[in-house]
N, C-alpha and C positions, 0 to 999 in steps of 0.2 A: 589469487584465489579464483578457480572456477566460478562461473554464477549459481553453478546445479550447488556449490560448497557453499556461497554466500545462503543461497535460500534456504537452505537447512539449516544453516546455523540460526537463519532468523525466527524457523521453524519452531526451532528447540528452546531458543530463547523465549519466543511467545506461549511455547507449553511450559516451561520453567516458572514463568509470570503467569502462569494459570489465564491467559487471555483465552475469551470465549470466543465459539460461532469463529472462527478460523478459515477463511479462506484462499486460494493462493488460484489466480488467474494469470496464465501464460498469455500476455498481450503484444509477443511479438509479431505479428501478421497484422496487429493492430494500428502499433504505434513506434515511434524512432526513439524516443522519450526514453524507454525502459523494457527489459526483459519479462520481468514480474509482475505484477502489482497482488501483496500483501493487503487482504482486510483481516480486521481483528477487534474485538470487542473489549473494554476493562468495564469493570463495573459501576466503578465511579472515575469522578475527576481526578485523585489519588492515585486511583490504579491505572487511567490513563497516561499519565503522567511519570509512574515509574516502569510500566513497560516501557512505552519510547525510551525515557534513559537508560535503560537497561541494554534495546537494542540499539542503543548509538554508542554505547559502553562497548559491548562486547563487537559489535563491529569494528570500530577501533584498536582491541586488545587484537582481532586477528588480523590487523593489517590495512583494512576498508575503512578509510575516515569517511565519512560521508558529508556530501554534497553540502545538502542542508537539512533543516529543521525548524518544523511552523508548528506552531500552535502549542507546546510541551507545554509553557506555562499557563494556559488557560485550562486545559483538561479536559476539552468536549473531543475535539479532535485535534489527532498531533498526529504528522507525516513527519517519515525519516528518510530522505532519498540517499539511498546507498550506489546510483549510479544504476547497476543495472535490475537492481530490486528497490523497488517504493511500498514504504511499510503507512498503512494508512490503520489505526488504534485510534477507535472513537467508542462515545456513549453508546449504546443502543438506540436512544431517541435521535441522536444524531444521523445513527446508519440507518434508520428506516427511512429518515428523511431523504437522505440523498440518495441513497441508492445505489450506491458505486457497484456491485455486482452486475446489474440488469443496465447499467451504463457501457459498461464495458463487454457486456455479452451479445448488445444487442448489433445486427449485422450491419454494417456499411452500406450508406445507399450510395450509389452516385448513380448520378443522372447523365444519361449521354447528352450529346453536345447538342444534336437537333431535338430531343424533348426538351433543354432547357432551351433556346433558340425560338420555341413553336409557341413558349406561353408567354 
């Protein structure tokens, strides 16, 4: 399966489960990790909990078993790494906290060699 097929499928899944506030950042320029990274909202612990199984379900059903799986059974947050898409399904209170959007938007510093050398 293509990635651009993986992501939609996990897309459709997340609007199928009625997951809120749905975001999908291209973090390849970012990082080696992963293609995607999926955020998504449920409303409770219950409905965190059956979107991820749902998209480690239907991943599976089209052929992507995936990597792993954190958190499903506590319900605040639960990551599904699909490989080259990472579905991250939390509270609200939990996404404002961390912030994963403005984490992964924000730009790459690097310091040349003689600024860090000089301090």
């Amino acid at each position: 399966m293509q990635i651009e097929q993986l992501r939609d499928l996990v897309l459709a899944t997340l609007a199928d489960m009625k997951a809120r506030d749905v975001t999908v950042m291209d973090v390849r320029d970012k990082t080696a990790v992963t293609d995607f990274m999926v955020v998504a909202s449920g409303t409770s612990d219950r409905h965190v909990k059956a979107i991820a199984e749902t998209v480690a379900y239907r991943a599976k059903e089209a052929g992507e078993q995936p990597l792993g799986t954190e958190g499903v059974g506590e319900g605040e947050w639960a990551l599904i790494d699909l490989n080259g898409v990472v579905v991250h399904v939390m509270l609200p209170k939990v996404r404002d906290f961390y912030q994963l959007e403005r984490l992964w938007s924000a730009p790459a510093r690097v310091a040349s060699r003689a600024a860090a050398q000089s301090s």
